[in-house]
C-alpha positions as CSV (number, residue, x, y, z in Angstrom):
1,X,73.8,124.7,94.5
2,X,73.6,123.9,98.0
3,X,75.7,126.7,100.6
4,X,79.1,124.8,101.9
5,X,80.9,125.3,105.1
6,X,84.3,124.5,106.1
7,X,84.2,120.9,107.0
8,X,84.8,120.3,110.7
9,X,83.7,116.4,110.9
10,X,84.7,113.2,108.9
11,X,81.1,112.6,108.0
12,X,81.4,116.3,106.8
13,X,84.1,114.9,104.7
14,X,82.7,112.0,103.4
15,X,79.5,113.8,102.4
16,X,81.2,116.1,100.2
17,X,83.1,113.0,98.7
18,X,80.4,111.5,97.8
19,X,79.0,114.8,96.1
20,X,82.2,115.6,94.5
21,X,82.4,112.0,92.4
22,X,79.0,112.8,91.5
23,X,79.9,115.9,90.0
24,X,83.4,115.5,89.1
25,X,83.1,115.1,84.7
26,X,81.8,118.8,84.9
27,X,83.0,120.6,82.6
28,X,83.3,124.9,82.7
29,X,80.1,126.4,82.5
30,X,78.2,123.8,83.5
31,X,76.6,124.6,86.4
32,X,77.9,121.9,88.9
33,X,81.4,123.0,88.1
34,X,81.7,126.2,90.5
35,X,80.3,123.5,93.1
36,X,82.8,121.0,92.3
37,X,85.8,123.7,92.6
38,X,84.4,124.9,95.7
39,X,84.1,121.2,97.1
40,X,87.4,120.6,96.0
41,X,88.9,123.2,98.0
42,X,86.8,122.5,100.8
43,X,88.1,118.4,100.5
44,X,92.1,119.6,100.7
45,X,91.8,121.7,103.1
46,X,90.0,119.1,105.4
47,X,92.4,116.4,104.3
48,X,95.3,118.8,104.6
49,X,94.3,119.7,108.4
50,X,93.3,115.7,109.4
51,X,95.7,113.9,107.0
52,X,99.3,113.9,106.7
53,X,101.2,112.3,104.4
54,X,104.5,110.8,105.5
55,X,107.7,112.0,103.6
56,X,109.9,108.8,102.1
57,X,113.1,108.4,103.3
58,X,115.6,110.2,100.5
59,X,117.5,107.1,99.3
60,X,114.5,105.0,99.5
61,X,113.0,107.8,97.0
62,X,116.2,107.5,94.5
63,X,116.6,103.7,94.8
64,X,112.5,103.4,93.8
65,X,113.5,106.3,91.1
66,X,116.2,103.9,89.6
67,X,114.1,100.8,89.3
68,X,110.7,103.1,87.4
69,X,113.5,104.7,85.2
70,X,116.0,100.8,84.8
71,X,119.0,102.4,86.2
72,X,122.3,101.4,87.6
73,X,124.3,102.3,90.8
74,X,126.6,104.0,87.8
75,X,124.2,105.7,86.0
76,X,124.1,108.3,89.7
77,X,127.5,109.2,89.2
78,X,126.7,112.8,87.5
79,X,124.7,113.3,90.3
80,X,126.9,111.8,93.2
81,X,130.4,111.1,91.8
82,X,132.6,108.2,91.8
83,X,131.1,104.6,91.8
84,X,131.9,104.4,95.7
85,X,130.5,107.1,96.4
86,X,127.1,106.3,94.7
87,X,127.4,102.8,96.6
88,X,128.3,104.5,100.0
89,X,125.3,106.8,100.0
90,X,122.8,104.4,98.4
91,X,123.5,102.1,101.5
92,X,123.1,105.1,104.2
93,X,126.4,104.8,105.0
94,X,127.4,108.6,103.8
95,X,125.0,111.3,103.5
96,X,123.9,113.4,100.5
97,X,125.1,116.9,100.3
98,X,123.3,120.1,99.1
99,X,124.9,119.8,95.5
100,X,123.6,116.2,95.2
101,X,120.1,116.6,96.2
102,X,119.9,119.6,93.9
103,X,121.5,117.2,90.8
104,X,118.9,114.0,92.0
105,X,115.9,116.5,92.5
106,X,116.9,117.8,88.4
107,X,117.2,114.1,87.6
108,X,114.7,112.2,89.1
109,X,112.3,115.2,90.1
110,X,112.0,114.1,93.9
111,X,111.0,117.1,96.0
112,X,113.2,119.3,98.2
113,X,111.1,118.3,101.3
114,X,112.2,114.4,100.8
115,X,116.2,115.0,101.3
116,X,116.1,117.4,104.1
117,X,112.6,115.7,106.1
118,X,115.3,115.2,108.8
119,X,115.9,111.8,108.8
């Protein structure tokens, strides 16, 4: 197994990449598997330092939630309340309180980070 170091370049990156796909079906005990976990910490942390991910906006997050799960406005009123509220936050023109984003993160699994990213 060849020695890693902490990746510091894009072509660093891509290397291990490469490497990593190569080795990925190993299985524990094989020898190429304490290589792959070792790349694959050595991958997010590069991609975590060079690469961020933007956080959705939180009603775009519920109104893609709906359509995967074929929901209606009405079927966020557990979660929300009454039918104009639902319809009030769903078109940005009230905001979601603590107690909602709790109920829609329960429901629909959307992270914390999503409903309070600021926006």
């Amino acid at each position: 197994m060849k020695a890693y170091k902490i990746l510091k370049t894009e072509t660093d990156y891509n290397t291990a990449i490469e490497r990593t796909i190569e080795i990925f079906d190993a299985e524990p005990g094989h020898p190429d598997f304490d290589e792959l976990e070792i790349l694959l910490l050595l991958v997010k942390d590069y991609e975590d330092k060079h690469y961020t991910i933007p956080v959705p906006d939180p009603i775009e997050a519920i109104k893609f939630k709906m359509k995967e799960a074929g929901l209606k406005n009405k079927d966020l009123i557990p979660y929300i309340g009454s039918e104009g509220h639902v319809s009030a936050i769903l078109s940005g023109k009230r905001n979601l309180t603590l107690d909602m984003a709790k109920g829609l993160n329960t429901r629909f699994g959307i992270p914390p980070e999503v409903f309070f990213s600021g926006k």
